[in-house]
PAZAPA-4460 file (N, C-alpha, C; in steps of 0.05 Angstrom, whole numbers, plus 32768, in hexadecimal, padded with zeros to 4 digits):
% residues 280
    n_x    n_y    n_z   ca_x   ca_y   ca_z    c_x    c_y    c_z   seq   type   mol
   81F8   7EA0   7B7F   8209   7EB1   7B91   81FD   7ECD   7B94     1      X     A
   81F4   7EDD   7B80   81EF   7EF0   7B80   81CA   7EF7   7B91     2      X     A
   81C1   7EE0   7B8F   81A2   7EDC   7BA2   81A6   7EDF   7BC3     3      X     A
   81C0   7ECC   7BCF   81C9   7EC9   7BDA   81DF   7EE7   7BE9     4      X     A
   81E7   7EEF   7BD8   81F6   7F0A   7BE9   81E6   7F1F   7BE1     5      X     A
   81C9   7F1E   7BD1   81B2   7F32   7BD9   81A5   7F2A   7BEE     6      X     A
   819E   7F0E   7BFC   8193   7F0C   7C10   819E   7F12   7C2C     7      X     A
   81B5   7F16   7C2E   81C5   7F19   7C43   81C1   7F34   7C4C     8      X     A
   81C7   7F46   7C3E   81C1   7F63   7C40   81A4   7F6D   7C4D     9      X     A
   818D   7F57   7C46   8177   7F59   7C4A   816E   7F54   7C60    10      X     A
   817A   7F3B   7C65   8174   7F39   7C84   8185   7F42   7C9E    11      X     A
   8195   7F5A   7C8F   81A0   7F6F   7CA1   8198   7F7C   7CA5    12      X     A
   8182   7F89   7C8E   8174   7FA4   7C8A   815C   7F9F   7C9E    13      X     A
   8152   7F7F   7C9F   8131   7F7D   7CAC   813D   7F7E   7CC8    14      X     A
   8161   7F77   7CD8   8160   7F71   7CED   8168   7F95   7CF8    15      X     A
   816C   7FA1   7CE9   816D   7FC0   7CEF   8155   7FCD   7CF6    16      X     A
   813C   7FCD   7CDD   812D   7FCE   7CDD   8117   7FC7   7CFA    17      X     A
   8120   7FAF   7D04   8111   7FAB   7D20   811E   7FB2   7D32    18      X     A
   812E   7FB9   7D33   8141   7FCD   7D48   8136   7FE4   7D4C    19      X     A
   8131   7FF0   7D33   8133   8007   7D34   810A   8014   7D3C    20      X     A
   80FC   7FED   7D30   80E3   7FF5   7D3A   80DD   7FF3   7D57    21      X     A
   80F8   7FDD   7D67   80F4   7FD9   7D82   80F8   7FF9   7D8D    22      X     A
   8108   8006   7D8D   8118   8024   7D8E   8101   8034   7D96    23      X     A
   80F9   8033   7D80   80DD   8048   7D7B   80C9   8040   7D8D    24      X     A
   80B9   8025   7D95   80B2   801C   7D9D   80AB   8022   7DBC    25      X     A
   80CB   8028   7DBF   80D7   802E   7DE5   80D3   804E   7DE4    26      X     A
   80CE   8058   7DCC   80C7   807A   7DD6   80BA   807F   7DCD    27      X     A
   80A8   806E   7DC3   808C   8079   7DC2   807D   8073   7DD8    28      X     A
   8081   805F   7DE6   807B   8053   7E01   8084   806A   7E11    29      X     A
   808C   8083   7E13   8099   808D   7E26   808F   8092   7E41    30      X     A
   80A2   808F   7E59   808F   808D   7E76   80A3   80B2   7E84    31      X     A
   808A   80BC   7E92   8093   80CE   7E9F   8082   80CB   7EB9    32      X     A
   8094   80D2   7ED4   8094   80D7   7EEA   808A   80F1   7EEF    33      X     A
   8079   80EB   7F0F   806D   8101   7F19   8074   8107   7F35    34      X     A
   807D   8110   7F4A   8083   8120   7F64   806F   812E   7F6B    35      X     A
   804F   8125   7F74   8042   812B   7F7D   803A   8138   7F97    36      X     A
   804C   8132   7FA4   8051   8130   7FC1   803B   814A   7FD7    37      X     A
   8047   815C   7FC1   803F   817B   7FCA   8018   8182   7FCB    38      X     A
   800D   8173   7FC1   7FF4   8172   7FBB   7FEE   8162   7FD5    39      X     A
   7FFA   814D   7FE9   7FF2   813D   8000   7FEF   814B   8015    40      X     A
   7FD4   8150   802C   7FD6   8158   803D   7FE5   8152   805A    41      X     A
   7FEB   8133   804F   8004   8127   806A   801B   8130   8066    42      X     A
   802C   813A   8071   8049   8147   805C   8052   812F   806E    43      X     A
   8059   8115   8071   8065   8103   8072   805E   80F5   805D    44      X     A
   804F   80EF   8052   8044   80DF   8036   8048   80EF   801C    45      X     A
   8053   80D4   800A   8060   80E5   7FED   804D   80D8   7FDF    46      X     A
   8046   80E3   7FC0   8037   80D6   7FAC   803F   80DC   7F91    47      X     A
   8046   80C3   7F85   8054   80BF   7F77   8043   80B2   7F61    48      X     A
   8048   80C3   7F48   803D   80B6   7F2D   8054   80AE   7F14    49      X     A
   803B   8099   7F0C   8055   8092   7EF1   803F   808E   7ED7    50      X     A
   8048   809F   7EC5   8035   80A0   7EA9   8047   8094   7E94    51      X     A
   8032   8085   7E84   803F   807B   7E6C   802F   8082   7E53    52      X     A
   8038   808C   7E3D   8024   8094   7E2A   8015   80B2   7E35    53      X     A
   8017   80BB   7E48   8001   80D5   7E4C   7FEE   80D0   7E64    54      X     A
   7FED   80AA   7E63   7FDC   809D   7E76   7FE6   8095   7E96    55      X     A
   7FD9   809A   7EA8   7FDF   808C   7ECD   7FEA   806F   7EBD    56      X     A
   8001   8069   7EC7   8004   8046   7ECD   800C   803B   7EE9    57      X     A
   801F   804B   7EFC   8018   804A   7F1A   8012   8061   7F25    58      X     A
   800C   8055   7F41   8006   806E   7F4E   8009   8069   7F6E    59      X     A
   801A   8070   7F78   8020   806A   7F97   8020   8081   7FAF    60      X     A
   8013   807C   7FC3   8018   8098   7FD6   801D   8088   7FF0    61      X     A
   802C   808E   8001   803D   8085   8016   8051   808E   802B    62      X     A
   8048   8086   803B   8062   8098   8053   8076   8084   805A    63      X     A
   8091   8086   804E   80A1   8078   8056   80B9   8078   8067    64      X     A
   80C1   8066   807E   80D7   8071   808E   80EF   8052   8093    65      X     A
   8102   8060   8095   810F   803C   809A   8126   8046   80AF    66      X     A
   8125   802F   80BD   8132   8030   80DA   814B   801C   80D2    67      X     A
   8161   8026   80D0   8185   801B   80CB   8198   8021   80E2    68      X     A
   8192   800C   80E8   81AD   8005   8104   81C8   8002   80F5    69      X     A
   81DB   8015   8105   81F5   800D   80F5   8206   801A   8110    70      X     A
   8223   800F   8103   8233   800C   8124   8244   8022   8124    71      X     A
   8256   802B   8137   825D   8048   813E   8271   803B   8154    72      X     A
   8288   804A   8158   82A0   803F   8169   8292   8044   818A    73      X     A
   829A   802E   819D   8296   803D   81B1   82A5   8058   81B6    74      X     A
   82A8   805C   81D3   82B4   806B   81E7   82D7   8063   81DC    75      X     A
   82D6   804E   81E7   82EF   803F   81EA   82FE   8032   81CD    76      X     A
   82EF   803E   81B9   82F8   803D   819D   8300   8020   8199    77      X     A
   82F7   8006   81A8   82F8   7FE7   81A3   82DB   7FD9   81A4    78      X     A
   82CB   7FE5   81B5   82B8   7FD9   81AD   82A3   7FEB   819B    79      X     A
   8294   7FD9   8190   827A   7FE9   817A   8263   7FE2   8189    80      X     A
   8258   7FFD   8188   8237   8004   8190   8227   8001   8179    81      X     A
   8211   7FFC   8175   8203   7FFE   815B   81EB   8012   8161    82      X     A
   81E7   8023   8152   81D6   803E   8153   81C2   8038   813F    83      X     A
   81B1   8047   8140   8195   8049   8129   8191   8066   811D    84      X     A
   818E   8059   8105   8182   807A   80F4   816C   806F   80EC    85      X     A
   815F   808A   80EF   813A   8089   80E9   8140   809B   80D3    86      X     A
   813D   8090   80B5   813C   809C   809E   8120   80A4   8094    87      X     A
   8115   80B9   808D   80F7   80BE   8085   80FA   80BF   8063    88      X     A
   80E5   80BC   8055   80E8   80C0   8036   80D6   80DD   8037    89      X     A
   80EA   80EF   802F   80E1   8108   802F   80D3   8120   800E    90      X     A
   80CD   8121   8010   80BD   8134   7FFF   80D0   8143   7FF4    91      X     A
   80CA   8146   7FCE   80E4   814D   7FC2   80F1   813A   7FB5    92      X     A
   80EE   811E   7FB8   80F8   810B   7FB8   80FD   810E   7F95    93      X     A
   8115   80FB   7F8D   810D   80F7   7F70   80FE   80E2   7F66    94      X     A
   80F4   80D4   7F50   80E7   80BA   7F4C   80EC   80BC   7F39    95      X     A
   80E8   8099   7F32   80F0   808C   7F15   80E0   806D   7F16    96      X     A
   80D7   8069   7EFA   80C0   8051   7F0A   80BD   804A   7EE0    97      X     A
   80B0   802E   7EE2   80A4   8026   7EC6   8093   8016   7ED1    98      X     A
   8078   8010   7EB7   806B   8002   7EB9   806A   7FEC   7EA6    99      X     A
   805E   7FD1   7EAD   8063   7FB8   7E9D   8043   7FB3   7EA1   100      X     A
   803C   7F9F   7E93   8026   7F8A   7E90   8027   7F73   7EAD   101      X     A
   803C   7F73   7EB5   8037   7F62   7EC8   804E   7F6D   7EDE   102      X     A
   8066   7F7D   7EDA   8079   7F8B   7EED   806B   7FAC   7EE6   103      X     A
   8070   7FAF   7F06   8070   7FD4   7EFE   8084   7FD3   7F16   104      X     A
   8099   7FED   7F1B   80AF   7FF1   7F25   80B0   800A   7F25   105      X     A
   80B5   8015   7F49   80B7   8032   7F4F   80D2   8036   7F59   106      X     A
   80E5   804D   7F58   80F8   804C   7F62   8101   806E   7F6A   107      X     A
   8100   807A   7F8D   80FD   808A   7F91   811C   8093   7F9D   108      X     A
   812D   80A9   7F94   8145   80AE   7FA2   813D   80CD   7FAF   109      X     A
   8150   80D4   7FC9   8148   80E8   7FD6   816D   80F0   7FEC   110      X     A
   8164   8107   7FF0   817A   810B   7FFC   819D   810B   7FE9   111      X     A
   819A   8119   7FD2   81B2   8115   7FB8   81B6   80FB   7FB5   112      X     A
   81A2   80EF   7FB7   81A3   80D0   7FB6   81AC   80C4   7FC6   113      X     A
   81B4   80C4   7FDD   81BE   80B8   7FF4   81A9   80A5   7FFA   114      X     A
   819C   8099   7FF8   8182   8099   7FF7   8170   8086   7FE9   115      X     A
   8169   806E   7FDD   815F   8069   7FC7   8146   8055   7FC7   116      X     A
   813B   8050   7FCB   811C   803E   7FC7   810E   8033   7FAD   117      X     A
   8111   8016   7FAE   8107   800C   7F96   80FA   7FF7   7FA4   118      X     A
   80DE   7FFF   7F92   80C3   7FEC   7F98   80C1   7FDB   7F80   119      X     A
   80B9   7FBF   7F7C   80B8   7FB0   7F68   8098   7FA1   7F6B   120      X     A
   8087   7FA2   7F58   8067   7FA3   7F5D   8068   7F88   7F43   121      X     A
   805E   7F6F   7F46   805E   7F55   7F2F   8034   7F54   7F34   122      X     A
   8031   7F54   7F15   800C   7F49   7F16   800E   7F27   7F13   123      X     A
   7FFC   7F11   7F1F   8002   7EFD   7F14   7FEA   7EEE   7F23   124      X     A
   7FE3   7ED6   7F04   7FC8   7EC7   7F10   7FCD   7EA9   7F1A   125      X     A
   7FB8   7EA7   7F2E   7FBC   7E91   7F3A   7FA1   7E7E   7F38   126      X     A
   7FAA   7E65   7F37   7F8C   7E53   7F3A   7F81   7E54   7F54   127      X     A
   7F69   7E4D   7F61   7F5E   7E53   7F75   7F49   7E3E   7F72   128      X     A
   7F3C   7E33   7F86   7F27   7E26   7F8F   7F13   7E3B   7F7F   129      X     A
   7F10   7E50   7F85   7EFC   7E60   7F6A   7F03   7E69   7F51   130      X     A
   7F14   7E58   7F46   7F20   7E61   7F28   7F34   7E73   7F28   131      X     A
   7F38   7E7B   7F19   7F5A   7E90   7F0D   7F4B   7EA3   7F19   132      X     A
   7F69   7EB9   7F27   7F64   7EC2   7F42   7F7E   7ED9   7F35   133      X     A
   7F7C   7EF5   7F2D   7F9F   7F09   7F20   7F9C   7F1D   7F41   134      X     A
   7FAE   7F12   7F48   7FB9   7F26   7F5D   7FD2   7F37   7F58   135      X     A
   7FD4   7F56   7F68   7FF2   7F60   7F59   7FFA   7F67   7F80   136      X     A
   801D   7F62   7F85   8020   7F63   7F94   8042   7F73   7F9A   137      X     A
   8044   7F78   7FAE   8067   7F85   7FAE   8075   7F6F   7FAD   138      X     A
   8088   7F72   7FA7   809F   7F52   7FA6   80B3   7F58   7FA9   139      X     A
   80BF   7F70   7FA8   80DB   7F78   7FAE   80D4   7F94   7FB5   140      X     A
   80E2   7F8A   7FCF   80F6   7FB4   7FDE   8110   7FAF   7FD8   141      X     A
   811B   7FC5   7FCF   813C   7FCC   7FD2   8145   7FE1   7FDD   142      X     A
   8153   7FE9   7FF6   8157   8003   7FFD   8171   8006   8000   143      X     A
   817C   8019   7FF5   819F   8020   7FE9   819E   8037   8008   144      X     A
   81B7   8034   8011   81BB   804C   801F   81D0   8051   8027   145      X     A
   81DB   806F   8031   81F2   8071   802F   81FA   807D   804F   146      X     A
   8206   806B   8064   8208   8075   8071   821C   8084   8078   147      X     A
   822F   808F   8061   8244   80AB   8067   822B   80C5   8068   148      X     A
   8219   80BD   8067   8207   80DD   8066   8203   80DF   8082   149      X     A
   820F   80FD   8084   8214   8109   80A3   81EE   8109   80AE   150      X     A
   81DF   8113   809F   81C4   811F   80AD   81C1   8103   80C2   151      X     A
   81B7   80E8   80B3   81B0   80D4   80C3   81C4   80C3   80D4   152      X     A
   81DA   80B6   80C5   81E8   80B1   80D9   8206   80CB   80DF   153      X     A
   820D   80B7   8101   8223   80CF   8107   8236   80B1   8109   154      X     A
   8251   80BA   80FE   826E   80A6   8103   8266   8088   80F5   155      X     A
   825A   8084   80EC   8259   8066   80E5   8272   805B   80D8   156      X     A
   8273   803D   80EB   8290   8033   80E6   8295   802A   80C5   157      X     A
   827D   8019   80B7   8279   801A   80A0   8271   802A   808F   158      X     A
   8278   8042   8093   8267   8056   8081   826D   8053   8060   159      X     A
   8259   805B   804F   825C   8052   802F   823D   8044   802A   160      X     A
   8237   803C   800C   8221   8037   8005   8221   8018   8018   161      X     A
   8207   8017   8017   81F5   7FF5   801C   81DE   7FF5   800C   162      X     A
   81D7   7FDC   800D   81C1   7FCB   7FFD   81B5   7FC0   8016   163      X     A
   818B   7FC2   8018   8190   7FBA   8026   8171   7FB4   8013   164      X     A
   816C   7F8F   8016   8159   7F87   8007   813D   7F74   8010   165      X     A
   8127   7F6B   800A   811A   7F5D   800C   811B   7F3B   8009   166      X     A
   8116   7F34   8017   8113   7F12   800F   80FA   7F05   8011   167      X     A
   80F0   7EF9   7FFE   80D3   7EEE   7FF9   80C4   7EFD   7FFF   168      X     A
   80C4   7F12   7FF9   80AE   7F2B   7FFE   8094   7F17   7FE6   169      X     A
   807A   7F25   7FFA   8060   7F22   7FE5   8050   7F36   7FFF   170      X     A
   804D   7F4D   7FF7   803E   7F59   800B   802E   7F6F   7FFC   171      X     A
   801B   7F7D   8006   8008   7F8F   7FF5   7FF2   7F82   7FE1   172      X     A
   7FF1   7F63   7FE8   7FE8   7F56   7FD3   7FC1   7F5B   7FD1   173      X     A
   7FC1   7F63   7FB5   7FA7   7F67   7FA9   7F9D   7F5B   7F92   174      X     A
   7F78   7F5E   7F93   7F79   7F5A   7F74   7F79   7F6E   7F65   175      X     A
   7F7D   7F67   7F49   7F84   7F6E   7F34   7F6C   7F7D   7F33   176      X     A
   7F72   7FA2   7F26   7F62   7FA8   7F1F   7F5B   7FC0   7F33   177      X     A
   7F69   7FBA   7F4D   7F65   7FCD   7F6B   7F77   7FD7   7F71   178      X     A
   7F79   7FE8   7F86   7F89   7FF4   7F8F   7F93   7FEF   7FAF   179      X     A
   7FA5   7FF0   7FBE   7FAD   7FE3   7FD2   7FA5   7FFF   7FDD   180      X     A
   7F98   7FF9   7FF9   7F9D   8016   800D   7F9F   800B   8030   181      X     A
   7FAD   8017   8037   7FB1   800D   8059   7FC0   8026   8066   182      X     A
   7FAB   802A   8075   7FB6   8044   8083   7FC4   8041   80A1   183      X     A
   7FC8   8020   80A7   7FDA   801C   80BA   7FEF   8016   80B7   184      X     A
   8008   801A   80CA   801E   800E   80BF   8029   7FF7   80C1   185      X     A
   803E   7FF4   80A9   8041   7FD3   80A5   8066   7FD7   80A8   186      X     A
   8068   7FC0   80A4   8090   7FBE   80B0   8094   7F9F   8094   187      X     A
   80A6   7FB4   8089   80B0   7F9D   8078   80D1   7F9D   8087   188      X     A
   80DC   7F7A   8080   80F7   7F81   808F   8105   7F7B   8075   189      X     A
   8127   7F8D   8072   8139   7F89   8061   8150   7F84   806B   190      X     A
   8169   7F71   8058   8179   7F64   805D   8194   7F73   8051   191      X     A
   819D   7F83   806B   81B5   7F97   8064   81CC   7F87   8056   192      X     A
   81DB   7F97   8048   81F7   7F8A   8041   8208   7F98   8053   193      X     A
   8203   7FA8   8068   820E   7FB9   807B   8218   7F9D   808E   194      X     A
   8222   7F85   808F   8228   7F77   80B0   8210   7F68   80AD   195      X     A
   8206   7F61   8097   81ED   7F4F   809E   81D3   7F62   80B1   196      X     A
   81CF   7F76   80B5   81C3   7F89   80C7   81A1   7F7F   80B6   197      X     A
   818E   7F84   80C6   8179   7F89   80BF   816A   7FA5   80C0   198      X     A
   8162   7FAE   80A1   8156   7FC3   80AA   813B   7FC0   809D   199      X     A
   812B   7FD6   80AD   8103   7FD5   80B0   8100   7FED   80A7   200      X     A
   80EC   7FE7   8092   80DA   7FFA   807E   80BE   7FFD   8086   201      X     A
   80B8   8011   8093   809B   8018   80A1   8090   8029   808A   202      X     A
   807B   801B   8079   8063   8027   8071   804B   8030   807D   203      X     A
   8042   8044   8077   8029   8049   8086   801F   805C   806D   204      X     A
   8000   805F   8073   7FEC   8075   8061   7FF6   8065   8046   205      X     A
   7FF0   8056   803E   7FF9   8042   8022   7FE9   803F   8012   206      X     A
   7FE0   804A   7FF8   7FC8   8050   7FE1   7FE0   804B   7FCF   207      X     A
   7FDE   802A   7FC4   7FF0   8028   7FAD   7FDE   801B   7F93   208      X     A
   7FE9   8026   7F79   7FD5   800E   7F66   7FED   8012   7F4A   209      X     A
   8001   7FFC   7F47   800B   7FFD   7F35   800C   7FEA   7F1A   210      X     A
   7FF2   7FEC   7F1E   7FE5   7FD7   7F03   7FC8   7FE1   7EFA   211      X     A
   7FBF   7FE5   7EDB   7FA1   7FE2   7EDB   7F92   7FFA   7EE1   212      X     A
   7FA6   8015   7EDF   7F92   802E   7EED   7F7D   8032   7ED8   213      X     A
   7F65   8038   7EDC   7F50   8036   7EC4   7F51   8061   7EBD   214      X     A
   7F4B   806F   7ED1   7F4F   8093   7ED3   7F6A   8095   7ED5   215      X     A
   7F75   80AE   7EC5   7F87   80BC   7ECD   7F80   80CF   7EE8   216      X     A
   7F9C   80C1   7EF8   7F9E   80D1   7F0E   7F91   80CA   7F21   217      X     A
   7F85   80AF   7F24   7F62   80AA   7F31   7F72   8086   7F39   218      X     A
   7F73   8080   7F57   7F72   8059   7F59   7F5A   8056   7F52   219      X     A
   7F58   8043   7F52   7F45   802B   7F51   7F36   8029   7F70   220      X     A
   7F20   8014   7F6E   7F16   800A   7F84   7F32   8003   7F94   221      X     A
   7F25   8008   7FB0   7F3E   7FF4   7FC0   7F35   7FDD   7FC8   222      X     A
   7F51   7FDA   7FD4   7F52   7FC1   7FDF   7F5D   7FC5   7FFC   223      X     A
   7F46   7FC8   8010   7F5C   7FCE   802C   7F62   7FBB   803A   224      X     A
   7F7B   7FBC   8049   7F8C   7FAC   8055   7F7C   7F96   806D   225      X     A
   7F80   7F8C   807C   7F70   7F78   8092   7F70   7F8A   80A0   226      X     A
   7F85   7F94   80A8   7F88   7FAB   80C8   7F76   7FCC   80C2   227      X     A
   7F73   7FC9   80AF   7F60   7FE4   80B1   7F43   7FD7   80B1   228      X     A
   7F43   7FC6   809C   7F2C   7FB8   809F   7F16   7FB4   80BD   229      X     A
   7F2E   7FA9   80D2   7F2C   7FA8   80E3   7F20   7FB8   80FC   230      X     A
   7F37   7FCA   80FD   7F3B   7FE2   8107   7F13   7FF7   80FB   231      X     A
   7F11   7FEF   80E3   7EF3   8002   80DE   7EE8   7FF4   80E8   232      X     A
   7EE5   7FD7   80E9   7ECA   7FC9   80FF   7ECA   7FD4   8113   233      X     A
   7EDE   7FCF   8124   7EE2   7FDA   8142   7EDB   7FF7   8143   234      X     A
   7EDF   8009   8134   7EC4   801D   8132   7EB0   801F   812F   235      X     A
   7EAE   800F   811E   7E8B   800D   811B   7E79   7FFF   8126   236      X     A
   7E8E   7FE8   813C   7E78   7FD2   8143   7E66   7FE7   815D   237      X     A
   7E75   7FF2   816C   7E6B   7FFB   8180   7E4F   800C   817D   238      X     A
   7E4B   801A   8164   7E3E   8026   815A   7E24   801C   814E   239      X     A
   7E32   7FFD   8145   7E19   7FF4   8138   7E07   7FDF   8153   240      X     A
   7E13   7FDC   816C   7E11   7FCD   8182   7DFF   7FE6   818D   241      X     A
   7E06   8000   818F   7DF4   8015   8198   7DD6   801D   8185   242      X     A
   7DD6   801A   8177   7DBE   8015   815D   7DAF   7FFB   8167   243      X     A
   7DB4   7FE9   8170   7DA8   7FCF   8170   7DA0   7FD1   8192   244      X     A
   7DAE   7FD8   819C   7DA2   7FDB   81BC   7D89   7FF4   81C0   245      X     A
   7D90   800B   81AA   7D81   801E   81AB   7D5F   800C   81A5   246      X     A
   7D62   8005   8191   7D50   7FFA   817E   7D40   7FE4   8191   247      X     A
   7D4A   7FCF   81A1   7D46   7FC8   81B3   7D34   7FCB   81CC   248      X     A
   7D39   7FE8   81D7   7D31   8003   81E8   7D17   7FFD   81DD   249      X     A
   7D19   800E   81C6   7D06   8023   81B4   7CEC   7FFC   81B0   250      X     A
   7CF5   7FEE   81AF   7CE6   7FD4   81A9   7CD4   7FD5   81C1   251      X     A
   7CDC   7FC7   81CE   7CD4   7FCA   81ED   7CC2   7FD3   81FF   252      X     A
   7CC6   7FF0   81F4   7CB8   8008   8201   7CA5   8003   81F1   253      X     A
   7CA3   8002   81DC   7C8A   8002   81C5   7C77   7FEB   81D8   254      X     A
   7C83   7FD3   81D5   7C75   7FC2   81E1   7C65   7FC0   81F7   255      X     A
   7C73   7FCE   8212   7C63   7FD5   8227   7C4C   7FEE   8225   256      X     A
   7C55   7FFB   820C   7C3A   8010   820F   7C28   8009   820E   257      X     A
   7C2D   7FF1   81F7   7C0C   7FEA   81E2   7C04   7FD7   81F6   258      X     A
   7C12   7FC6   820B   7C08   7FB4   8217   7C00   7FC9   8239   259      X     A
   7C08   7FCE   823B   7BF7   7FE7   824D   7BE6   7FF4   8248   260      X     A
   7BDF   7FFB   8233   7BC4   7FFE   8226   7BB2   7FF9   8221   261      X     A
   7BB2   7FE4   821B   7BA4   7FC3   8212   7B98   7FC3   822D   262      X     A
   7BAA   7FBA   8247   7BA1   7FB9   825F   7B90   7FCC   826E   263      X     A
   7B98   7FDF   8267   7B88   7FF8   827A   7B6D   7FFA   826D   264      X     A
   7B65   7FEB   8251   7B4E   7FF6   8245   7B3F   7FE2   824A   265      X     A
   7B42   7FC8   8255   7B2C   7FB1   825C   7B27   7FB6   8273   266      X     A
   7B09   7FAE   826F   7AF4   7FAD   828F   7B05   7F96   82A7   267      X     A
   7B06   7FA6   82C0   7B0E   7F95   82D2   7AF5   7F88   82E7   268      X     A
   7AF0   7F68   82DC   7AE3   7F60   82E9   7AE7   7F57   8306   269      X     A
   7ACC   7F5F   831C   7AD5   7F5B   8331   7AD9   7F45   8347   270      X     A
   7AE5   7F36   8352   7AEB   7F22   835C   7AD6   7F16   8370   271      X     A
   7AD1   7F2E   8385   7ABB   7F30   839B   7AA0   7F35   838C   272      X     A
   7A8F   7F19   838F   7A74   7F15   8388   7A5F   7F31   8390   273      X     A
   7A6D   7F37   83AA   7A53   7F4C   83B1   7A5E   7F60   83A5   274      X     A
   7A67   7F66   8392   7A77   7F78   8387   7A61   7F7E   8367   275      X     A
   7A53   7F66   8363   7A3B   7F63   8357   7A29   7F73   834F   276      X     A
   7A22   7F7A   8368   7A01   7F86   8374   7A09   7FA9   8369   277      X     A
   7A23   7FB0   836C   7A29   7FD2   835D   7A2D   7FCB   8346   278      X     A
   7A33   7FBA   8335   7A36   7FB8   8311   7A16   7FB8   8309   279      X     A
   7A19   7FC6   82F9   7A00   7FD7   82E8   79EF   7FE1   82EA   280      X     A
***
């Protein structure tokens, strides 16, 4: 008996004991946020850091704006019009964000929080016709908003918070190790709890990497998008089409010198026999 109500005690003490090492654990890990914003020369684009340990674990810069249709009484106070607010994510903003091994998660509020943006970033490997393949990609938008805020909307018939979310999102997708950049804009769509409403999240100027930063303060190689990709050929082709036509020219001309040359320096023999009797 007495082995027995010493052991009990004991394996109270070990399940405290790992509590109290998990505890420690979570603040020694501690993560602090950065509001970069002020350092960007686009003042529509924010940049946002998240440190863990002392160390970069994400790092995102981005201009974000989202377009929310919501309804407003007519004239005739029976029928509903539906109106749009163009919301910008403005500079100042607050942030809150952690990083995981395979989730990292940013979450930006603005406007006394009226306001709120949460990005959800998953790493994960796939088999491939060329072997295991770790891509990290966005997988969830969430955008909270409140349309009793006078600045963006005016009268809304529903005014009060909404949720307005992502479904099967997989977009931004990279490998592992890089950094996403696309300086064109992209349209993610979200699924209001406002009336079923749809509302659109326009990214643009997008340098994200929330996995794997090797420098503090520093992405990684990128990874750019198809449409910029794109978009630089179509600059450059014309350029490299003018190099090859030049080159072309410059061929050409070479050719007719040396063969005009060639020509002008051989004896022209003469056709007319009595032409004979004056050679030599």
């Amino acid at each position: 008996m007495d082995l027995r109500g010493r052991a009990v005690p004991s394996v109270g003490r070990l399940r405290v004991l790992l509590m109290l090492f998990h505890t420690m654990a979570q603040i020694m890990a501690e993560q602090e946020v950065e509001n970069l914003s002020g350092l960007s020369t686009n003042p529509e684009k924010d940049i946002f850091v998240v440190r863990e340990n002392g160390t970069t674990c994400l790092m995102a810069e981005f201009a974000a704006k989202f377009i929310v249709p919501y309804d407003v009484w007519a004239s005739n106070y029976v029928d509903l019009i539906t109106e749009q607010a163009d919301i910008a994510l403005t500079r100042g903003a607050e942030v809150k964000g952690r990083c995981g091994h395979s989730e990292s998660e940013l979450q930006v509020f603005w406007v006394d929080r009226a306001y709120a943006l949460k990005m959800l970033f998953v790493k994960e490997s796939h088999n491939t016709s060329k072997g295991p393949e770790t891509t990290w990609r966005l997988s969830k938008v969430q955008f909270v908003y409140d349309s009793s805020e006078k600045t963006h909307f005016k009268d809304a018939v529903s005014a009060g918070k909404h949720t307005a979310n992502s479904h099967h999102l997989s977009a931004l997708v990279t490998p592992a190790g890089k950094s996403y950049e696309c300086q064109a804009q992209q349209t993610i769509s979200l699924a209001s709890s406002d009336l079923q409403k749809t509302v659109t999240m326009i990214l643009s100027a997008v340098h994200i990497q929330p996995f794997d930063i090797i420098s503090d303060f520093v992405f990684s190689e990128e990874h750019k998008c198809p449409v910029d990709e794109r978009e630089q050929l179509e600059e450059t082709l014309p350029l490299i089409l003018g190099l090859i036509l030049g080159l072309v020219i410059v061929v050409t001309l070479a050719i007719y010198h040396v063969h005009h040359k060639m020509t002008a320096n051989q004896v022209q023999i003469p056709r007319d026999r009595s032409q004979y009797k004056h050679m030599g």
